[in-house]
mmCIF file as Biopython writes it, N, C-alpha, C and O atoms, coordinates in Angstrom:
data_model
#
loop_
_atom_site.group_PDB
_atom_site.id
_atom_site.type_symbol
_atom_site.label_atom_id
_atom_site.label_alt_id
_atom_site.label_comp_id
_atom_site.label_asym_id
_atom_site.label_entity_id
_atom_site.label_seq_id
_atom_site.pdbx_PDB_ins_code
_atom_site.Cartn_x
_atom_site.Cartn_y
_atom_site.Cartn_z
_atom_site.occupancy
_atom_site.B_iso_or_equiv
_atom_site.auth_seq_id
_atom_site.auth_asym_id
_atom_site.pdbx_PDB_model_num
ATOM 1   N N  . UNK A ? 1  ? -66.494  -51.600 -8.642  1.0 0.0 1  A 1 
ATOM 2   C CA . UNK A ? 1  ? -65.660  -52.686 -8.169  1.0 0.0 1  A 1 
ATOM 3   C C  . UNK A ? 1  ? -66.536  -53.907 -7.925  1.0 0.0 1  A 1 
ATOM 4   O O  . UNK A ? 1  ? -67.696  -53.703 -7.566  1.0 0.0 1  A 1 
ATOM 5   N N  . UNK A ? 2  ? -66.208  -54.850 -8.044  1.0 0.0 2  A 1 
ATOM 6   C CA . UNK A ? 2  ? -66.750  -56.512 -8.090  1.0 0.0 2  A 1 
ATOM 7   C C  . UNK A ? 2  ? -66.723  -56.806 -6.962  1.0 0.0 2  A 1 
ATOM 8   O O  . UNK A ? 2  ? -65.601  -56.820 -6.456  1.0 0.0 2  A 1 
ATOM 9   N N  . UNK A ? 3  ? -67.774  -57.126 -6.176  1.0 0.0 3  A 1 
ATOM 10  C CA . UNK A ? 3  ? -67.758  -58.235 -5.316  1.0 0.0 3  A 1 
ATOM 11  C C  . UNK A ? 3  ? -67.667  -59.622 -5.102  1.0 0.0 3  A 1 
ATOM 12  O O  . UNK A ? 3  ? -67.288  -60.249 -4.113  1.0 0.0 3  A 1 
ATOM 13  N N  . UNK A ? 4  ? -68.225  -60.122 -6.584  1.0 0.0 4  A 1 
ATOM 14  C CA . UNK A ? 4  ? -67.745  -61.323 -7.273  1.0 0.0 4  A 1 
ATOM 15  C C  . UNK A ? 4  ? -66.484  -62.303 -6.545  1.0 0.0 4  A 1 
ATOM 16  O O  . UNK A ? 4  ? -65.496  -61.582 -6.405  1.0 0.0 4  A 1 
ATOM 17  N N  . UNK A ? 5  ? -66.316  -63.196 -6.227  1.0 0.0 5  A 1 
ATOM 18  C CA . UNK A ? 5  ? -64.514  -63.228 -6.081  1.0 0.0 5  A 1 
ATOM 19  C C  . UNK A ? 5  ? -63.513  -63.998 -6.890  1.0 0.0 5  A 1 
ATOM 20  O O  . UNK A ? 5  ? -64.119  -64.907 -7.457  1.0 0.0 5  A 1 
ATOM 21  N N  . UNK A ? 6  ? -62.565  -64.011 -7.107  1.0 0.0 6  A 1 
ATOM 22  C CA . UNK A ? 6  ? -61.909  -63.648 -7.945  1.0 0.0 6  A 1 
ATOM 23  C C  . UNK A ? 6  ? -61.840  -65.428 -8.331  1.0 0.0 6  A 1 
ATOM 24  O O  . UNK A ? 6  ? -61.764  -66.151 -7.338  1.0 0.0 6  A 1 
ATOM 25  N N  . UNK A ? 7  ? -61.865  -66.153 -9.754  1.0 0.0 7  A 1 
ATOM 26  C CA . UNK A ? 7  ? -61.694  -67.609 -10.396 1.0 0.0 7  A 1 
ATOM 27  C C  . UNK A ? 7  ? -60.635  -67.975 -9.810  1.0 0.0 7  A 1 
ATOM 28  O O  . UNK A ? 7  ? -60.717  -68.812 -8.911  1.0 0.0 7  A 1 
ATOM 29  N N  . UNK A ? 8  ? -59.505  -67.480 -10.153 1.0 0.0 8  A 1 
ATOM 30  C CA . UNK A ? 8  ? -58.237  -67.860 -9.839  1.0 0.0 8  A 1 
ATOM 31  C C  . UNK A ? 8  ? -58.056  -68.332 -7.776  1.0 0.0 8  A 1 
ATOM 32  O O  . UNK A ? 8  ? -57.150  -69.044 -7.342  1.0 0.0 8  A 1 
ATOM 33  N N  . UNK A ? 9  ? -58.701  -67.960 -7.266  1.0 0.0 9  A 1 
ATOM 34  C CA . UNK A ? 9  ? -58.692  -68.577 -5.641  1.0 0.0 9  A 1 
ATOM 35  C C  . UNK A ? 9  ? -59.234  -69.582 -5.230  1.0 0.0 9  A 1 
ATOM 36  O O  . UNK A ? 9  ? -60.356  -69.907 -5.618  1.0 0.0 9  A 1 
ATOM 37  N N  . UNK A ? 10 ? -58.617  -70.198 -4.456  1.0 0.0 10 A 1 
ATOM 38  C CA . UNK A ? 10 ? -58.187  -71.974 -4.192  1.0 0.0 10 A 1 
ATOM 39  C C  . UNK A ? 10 ? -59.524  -72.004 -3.354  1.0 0.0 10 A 1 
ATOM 40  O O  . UNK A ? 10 ? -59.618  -71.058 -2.572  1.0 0.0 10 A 1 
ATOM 41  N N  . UNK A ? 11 ? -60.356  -72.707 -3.354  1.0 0.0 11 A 1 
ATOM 42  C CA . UNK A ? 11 ? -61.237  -73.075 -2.510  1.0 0.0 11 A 1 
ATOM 43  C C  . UNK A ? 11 ? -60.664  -74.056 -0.990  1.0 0.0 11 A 1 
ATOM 44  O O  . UNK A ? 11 ? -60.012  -75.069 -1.248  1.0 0.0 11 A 1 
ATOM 45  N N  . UNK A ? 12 ? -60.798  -73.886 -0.214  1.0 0.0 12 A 1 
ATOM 46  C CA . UNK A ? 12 ? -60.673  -74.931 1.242   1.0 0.0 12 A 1 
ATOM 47  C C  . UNK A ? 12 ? -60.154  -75.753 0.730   1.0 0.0 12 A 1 
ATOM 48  O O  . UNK A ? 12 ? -58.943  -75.972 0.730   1.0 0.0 12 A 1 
ATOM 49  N N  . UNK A ? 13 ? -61.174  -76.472 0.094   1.0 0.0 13 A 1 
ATOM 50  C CA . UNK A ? 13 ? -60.653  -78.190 -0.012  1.0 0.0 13 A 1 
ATOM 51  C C  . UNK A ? 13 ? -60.308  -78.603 -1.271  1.0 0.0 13 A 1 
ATOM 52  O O  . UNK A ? 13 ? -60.622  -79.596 -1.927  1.0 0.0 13 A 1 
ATOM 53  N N  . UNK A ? 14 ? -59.261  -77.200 -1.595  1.0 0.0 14 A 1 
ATOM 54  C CA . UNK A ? 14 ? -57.948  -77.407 -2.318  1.0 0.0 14 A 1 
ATOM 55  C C  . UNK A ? 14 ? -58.481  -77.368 -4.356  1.0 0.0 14 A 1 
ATOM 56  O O  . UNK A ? 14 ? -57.809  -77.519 -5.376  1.0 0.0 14 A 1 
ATOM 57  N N  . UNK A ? 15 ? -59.784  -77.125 -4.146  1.0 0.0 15 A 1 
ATOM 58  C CA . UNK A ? 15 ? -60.547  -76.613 -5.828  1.0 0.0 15 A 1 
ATOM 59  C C  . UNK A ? 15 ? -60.738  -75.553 -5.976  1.0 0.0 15 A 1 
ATOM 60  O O  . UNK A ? 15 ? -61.193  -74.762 -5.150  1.0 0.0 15 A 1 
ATOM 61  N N  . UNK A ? 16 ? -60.286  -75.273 -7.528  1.0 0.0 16 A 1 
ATOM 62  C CA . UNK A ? 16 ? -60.532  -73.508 -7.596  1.0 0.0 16 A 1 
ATOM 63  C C  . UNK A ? 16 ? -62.139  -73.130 -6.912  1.0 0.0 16 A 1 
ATOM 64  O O  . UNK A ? 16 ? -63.000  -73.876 -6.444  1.0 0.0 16 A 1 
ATOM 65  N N  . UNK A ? 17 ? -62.101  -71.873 -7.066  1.0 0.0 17 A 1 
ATOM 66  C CA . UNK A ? 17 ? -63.568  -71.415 -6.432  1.0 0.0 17 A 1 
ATOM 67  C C  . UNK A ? 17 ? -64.207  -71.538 -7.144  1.0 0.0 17 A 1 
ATOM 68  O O  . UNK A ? 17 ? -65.366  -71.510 -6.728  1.0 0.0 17 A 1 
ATOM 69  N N  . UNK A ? 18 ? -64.093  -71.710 -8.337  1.0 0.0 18 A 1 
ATOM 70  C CA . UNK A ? 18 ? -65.165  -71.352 -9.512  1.0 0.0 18 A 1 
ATOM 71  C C  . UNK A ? 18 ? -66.045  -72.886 -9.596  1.0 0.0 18 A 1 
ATOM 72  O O  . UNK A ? 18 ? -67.227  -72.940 -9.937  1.0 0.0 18 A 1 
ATOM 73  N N  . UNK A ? 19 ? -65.342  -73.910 -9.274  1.0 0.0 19 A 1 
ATOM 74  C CA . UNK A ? 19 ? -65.849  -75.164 -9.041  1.0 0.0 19 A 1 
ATOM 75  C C  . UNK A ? 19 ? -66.975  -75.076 -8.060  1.0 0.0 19 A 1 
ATOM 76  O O  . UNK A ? 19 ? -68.189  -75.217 -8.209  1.0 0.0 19 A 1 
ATOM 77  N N  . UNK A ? 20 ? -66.135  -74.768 -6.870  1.0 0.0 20 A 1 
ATOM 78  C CA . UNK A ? 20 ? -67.273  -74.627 -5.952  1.0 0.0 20 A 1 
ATOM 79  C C  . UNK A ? 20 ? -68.352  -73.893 -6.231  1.0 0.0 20 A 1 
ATOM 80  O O  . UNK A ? 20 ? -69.336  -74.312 -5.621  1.0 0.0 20 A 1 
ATOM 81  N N  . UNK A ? 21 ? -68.613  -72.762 -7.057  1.0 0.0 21 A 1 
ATOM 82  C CA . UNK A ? 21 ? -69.426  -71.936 -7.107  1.0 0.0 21 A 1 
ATOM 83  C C  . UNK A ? 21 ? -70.138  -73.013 -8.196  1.0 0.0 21 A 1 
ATOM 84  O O  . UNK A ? 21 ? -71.189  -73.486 -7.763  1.0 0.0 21 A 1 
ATOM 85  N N  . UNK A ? 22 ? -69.802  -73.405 -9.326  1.0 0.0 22 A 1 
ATOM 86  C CA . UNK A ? 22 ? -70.844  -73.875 -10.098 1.0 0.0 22 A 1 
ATOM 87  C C  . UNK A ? 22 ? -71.310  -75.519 -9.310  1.0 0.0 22 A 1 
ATOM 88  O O  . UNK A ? 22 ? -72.393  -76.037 -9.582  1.0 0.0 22 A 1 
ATOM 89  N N  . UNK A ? 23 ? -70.603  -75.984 -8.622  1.0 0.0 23 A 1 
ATOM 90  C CA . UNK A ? 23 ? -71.133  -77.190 -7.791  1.0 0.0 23 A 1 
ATOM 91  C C  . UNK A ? 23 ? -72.485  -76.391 -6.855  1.0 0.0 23 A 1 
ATOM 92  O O  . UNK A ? 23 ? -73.556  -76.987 -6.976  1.0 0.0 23 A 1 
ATOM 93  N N  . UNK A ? 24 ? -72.510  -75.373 -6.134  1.0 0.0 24 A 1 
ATOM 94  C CA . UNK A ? 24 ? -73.859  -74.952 -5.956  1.0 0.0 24 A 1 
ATOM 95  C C  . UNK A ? 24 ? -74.779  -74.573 -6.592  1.0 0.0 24 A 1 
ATOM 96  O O  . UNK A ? 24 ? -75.979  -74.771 -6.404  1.0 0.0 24 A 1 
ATOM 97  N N  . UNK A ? 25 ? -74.191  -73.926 -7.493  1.0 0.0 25 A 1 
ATOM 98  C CA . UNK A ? 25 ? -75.874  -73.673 -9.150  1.0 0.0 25 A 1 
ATOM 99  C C  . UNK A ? 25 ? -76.150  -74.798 -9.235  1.0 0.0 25 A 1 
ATOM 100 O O  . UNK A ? 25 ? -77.351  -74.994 -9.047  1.0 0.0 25 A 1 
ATOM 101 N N  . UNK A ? 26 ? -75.431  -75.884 -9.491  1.0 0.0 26 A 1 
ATOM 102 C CA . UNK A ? 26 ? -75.575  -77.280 -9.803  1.0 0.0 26 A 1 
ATOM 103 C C  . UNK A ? 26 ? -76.970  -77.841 -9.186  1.0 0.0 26 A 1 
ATOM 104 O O  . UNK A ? 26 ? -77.977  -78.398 -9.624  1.0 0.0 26 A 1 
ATOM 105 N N  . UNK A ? 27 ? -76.306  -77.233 -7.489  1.0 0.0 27 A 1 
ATOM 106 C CA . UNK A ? 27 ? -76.673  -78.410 -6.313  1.0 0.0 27 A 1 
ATOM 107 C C  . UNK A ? 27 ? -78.206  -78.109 -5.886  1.0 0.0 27 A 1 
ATOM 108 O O  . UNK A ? 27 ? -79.024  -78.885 -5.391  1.0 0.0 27 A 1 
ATOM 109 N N  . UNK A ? 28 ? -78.391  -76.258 -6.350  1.0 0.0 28 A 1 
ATOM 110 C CA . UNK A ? 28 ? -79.563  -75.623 -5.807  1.0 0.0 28 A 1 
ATOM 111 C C  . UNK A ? 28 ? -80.782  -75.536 -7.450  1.0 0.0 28 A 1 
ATOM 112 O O  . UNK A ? 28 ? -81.779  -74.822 -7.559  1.0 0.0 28 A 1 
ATOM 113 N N  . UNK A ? 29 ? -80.317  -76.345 -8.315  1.0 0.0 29 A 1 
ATOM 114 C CA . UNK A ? 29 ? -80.930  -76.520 -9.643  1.0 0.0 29 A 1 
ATOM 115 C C  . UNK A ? 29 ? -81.922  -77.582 -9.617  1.0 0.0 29 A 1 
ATOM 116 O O  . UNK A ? 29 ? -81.578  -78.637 -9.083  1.0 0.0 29 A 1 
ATOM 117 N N  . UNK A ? 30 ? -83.305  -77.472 -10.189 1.0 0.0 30 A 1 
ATOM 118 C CA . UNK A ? 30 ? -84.098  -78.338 -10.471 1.0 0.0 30 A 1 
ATOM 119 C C  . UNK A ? 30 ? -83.871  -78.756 -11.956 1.0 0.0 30 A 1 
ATOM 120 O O  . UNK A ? 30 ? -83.277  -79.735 -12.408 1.0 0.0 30 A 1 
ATOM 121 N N  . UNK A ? 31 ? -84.570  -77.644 -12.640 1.0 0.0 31 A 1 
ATOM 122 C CA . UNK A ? 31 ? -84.325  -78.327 -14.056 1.0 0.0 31 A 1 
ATOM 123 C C  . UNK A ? 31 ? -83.442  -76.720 -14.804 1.0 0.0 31 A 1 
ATOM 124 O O  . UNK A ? 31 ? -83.599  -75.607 -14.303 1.0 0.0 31 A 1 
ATOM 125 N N  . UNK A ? 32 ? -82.962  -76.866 -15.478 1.0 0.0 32 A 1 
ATOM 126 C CA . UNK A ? 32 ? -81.831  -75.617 -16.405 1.0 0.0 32 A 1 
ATOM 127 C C  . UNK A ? 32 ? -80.655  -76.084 -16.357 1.0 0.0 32 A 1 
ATOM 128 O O  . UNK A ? 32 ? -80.186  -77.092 -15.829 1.0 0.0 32 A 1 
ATOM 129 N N  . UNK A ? 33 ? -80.220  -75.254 -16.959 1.0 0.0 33 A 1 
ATOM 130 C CA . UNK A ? 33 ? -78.659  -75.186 -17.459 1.0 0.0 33 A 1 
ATOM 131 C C  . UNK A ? 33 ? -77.716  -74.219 -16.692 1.0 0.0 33 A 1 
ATOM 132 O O  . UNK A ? 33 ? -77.928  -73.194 -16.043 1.0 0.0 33 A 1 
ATOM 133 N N  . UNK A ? 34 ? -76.733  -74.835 -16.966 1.0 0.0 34 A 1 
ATOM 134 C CA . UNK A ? 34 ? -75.505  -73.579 -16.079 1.0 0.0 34 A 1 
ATOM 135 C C  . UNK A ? 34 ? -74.250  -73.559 -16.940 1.0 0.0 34 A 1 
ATOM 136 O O  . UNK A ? 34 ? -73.746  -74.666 -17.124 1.0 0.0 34 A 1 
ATOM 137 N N  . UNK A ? 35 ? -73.669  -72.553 -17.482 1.0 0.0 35 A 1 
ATOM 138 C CA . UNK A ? 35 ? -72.487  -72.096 -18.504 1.0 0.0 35 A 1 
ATOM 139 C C  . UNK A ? 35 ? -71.661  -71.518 -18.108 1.0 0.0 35 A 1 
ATOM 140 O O  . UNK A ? 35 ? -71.627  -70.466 -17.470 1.0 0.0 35 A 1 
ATOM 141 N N  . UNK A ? 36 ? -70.655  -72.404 -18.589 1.0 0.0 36 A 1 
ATOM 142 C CA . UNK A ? 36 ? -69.300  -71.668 -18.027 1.0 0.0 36 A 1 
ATOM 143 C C  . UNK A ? 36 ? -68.954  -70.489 -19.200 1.0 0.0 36 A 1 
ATOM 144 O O  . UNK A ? 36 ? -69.634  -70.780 -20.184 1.0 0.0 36 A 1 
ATOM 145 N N  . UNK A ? 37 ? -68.246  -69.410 -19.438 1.0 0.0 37 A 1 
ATOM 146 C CA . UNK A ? 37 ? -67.207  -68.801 -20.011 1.0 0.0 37 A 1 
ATOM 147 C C  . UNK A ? 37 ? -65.960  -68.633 -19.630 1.0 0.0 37 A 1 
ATOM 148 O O  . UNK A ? 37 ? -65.585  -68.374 -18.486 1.0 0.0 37 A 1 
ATOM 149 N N  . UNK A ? 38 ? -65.365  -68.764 -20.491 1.0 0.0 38 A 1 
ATOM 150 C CA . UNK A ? 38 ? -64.117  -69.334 -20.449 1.0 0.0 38 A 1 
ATOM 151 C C  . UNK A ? 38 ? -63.355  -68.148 -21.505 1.0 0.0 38 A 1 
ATOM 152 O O  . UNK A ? 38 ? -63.578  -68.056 -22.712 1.0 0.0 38 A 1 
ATOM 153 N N  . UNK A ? 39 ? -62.437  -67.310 -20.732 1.0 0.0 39 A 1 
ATOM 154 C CA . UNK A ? 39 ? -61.291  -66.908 -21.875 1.0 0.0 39 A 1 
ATOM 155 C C  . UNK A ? 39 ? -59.975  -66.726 -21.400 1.0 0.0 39 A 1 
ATOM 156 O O  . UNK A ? 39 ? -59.576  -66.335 -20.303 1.0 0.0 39 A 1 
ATOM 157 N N  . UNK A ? 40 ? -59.311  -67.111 -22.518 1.0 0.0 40 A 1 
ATOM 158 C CA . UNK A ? 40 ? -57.834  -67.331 -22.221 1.0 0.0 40 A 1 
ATOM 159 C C  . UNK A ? 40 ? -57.733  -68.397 -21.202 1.0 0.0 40 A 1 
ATOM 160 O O  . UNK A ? 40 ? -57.097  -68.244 -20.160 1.0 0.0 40 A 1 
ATOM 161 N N  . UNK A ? 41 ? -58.490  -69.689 -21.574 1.0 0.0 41 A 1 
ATOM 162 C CA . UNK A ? 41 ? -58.076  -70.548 -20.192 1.0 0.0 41 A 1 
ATOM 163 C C  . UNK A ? 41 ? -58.394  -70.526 -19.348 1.0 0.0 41 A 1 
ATOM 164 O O  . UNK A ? 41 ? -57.802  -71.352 -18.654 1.0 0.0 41 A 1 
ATOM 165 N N  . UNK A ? 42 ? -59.295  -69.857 -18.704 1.0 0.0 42 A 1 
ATOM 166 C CA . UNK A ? 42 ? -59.851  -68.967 -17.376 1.0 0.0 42 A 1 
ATOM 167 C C  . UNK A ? 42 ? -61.157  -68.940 -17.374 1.0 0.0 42 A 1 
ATOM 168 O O  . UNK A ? 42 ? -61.701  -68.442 -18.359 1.0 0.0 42 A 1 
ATOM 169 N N  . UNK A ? 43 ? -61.935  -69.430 -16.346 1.0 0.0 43 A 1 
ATOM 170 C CA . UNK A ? 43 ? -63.682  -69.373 -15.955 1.0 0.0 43 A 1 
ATOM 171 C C  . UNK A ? 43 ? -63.621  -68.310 -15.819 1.0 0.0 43 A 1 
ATOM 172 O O  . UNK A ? 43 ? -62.878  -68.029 -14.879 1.0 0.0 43 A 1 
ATOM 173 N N  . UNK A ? 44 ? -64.214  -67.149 -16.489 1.0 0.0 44 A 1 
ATOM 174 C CA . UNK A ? 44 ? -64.544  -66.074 -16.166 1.0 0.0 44 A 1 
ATOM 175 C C  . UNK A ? 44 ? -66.169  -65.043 -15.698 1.0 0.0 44 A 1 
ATOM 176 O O  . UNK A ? 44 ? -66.494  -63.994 -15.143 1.0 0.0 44 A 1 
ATOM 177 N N  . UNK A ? 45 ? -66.782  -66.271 -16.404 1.0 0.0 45 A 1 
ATOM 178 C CA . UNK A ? 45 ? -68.306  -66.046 -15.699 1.0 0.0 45 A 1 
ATOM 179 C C  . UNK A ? 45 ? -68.803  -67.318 -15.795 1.0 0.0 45 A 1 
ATOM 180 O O  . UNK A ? 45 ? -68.427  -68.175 -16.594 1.0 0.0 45 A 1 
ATOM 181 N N  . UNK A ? 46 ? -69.407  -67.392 -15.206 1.0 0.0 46 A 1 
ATOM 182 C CA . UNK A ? 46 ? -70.966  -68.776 -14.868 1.0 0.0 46 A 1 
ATOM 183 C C  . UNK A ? 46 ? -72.383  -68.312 -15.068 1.0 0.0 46 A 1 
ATOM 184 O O  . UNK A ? 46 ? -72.593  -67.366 -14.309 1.0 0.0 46 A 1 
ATOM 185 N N  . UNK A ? 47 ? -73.305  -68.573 -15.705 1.0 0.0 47 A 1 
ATOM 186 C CA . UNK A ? 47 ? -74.534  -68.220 -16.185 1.0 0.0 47 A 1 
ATOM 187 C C  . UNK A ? 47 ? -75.303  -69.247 -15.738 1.0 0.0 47 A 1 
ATOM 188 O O  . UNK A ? 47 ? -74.838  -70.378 -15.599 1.0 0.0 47 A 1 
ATOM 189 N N  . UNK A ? 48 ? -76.494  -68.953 -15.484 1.0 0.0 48 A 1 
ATOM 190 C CA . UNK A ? 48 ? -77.343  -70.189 -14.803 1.0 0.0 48 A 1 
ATOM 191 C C  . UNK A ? 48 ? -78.843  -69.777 -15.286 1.0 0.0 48 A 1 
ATOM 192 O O  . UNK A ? 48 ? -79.120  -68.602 -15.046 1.0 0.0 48 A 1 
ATOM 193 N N  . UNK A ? 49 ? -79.413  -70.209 -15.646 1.0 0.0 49 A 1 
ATOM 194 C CA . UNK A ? 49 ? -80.554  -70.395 -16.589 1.0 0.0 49 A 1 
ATOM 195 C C  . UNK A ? 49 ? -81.928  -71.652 -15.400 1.0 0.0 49 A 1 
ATOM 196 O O  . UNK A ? 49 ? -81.619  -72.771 -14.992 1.0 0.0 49 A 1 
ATOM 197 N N  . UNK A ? 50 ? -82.831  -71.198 -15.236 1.0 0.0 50 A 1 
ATOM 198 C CA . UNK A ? 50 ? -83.510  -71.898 -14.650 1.0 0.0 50 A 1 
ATOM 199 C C  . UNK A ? 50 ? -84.997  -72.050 -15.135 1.0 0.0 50 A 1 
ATOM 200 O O  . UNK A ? 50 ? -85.612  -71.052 -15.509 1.0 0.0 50 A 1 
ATOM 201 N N  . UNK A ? 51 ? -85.530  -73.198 -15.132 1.0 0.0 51 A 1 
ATOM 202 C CA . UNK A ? 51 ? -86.883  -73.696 -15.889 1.0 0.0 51 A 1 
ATOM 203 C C  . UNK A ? 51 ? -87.641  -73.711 -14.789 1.0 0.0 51 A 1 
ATOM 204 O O  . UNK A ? 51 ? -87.332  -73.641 -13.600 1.0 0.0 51 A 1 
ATOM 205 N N  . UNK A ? 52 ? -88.902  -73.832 -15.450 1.0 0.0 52 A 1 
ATOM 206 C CA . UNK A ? 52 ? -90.136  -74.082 -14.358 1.0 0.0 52 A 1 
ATOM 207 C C  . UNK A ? 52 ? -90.847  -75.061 -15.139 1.0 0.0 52 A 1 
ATOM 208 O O  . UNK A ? 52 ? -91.310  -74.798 -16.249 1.0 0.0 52 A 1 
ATOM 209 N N  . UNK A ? 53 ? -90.946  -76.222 -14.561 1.0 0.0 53 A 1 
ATOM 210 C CA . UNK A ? 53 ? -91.534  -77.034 -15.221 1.0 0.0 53 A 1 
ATOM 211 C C  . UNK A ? 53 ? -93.184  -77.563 -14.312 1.0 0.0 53 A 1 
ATOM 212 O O  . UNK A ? 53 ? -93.211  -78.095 -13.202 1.0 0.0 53 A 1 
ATOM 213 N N  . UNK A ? 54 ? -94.503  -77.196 -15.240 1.0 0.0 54 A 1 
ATOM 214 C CA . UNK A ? 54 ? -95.628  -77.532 -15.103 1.0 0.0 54 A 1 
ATOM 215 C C  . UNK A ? 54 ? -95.700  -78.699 -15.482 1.0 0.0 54 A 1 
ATOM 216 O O  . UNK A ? 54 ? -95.135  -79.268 -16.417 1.0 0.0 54 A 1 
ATOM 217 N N  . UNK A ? 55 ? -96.866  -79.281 -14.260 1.0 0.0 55 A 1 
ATOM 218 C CA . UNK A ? 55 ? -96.896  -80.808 -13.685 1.0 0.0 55 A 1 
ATOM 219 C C  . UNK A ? 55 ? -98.245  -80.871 -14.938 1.0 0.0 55 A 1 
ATOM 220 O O  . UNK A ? 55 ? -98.679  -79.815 -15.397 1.0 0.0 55 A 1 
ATOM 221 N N  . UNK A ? 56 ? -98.871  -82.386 -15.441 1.0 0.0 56 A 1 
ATOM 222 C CA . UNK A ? 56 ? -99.339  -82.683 -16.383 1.0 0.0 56 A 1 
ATOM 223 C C  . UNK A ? 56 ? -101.181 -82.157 -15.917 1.0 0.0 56 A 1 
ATOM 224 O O  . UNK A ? 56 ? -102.143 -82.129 -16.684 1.0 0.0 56 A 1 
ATOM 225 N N  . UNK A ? 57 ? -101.158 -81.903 -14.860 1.0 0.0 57 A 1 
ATOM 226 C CA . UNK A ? 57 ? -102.888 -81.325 -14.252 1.0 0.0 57 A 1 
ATOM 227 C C  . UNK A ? 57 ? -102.651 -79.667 -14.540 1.0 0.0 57 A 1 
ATOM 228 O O  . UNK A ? 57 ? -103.570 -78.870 -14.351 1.0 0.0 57 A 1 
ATOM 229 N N  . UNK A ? 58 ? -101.214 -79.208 -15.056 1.0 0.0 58 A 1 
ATOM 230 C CA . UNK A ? 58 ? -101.761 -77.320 -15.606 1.0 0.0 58 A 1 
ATOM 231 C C  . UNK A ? 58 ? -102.980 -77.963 -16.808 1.0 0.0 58 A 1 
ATOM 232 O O  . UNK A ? 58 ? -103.293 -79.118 -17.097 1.0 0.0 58 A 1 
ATOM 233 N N  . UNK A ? 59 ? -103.550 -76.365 -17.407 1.0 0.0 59 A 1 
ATOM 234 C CA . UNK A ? 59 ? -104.395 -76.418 -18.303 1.0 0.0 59 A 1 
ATOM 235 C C  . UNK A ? 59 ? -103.105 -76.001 -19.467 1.0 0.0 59 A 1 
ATOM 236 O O  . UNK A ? 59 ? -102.043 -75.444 -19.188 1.0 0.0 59 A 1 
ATOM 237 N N  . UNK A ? 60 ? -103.568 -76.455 -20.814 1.0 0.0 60 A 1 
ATOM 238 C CA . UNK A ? 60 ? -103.208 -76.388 -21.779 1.0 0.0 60 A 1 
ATOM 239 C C  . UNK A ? 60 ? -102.909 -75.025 -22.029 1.0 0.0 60 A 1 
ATOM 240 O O  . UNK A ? 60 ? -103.567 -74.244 -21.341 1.0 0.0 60 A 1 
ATOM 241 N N  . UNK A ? 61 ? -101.804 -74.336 -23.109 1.0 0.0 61 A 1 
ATOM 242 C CA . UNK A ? 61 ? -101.664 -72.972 -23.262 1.0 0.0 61 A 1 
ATOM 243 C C  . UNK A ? 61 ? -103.053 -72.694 -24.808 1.0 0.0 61 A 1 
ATOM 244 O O  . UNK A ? 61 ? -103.392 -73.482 -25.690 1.0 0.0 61 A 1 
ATOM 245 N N  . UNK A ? 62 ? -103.407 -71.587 -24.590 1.0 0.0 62 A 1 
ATOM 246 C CA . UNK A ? 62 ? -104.396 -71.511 -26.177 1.0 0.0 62 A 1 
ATOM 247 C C  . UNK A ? 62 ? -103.023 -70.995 -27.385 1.0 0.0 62 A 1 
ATOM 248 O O  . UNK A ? 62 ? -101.891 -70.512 -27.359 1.0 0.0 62 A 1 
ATOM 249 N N  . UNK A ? 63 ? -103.751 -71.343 -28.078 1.0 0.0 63 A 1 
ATOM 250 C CA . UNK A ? 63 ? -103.002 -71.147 -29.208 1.0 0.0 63 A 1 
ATOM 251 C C  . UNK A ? 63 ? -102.507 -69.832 -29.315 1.0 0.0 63 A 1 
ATOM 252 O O  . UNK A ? 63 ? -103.180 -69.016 -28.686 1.0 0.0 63 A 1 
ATOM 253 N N  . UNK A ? 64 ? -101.250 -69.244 -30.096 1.0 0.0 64 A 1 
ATOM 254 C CA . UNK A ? 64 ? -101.366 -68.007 -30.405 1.0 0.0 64 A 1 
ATOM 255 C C  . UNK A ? 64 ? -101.329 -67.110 -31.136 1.0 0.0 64 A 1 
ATOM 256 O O  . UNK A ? 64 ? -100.773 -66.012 -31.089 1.0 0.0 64 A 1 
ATOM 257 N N  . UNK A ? 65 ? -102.153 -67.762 -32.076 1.0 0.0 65 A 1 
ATOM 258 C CA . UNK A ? 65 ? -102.793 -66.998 -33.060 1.0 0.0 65 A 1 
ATOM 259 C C  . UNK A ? 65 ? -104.229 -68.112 -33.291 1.0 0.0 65 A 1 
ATOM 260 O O  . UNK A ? 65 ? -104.202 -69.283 -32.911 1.0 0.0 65 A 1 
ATOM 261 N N  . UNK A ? 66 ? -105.004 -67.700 -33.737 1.0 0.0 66 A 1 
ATOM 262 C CA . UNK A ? 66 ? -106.319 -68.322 -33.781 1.0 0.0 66 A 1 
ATOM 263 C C  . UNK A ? 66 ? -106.079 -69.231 -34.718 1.0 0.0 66 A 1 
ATOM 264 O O  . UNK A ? 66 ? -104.918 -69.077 -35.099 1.0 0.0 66 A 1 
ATOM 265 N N  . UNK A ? 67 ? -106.477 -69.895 -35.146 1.0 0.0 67 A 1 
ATOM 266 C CA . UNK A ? 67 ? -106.495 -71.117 -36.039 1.0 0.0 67 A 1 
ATOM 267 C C  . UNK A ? 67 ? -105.284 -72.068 -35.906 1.0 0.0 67 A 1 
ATOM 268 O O  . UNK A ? 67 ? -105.229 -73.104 -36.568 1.0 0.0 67 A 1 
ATOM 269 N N  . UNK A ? 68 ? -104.489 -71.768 -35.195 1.0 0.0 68 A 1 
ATOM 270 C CA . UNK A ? 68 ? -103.242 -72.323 -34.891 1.0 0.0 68 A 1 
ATOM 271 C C  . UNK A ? 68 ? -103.175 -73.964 -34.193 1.0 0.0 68 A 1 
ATOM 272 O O  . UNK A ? 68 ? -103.706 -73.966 -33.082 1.0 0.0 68 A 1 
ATOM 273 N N  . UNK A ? 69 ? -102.862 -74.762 -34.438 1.0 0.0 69 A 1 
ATOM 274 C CA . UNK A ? 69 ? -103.097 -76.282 -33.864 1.0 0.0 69 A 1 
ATOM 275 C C  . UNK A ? 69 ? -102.342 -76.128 -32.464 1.0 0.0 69 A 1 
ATOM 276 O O  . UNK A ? 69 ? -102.280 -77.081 -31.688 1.0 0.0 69 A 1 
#
């Protein structure tokens, strides 16, 4: 059973939940993406994808494979 709760329920201040829920992936996101699925008309999952982005003082990655530019 899902603990999840259910798309279809009205949030407080009158927006489905599913809004609210992706307005916080949104809100707690630095850099990535967040995806809705959608079937039959219906948010049925949200996916959230998150980056890590290294500041320009990391060291370079080596190549990976040797001779590789």
């Amino acid at each position: 059973m899902s603990t999840e709760p259910s798309a279809e329920t009205a949030h407080p201040a009158g927006e489905p939940e599913w809004l609210a829920l992706v307005r916080a992936q949104v809100r707690n996101l630095r850099y990535g993406v967040v995806q809705l699925v959608v079937h039959d008309g219906r948010v049925t999952q949200i996916e959230r994808t998150e980056k890590t982005r290294l500041g320009s003082g990391a060291p370079e990655r080596a190549p990976l494979h040797p001779g590789s530019p």
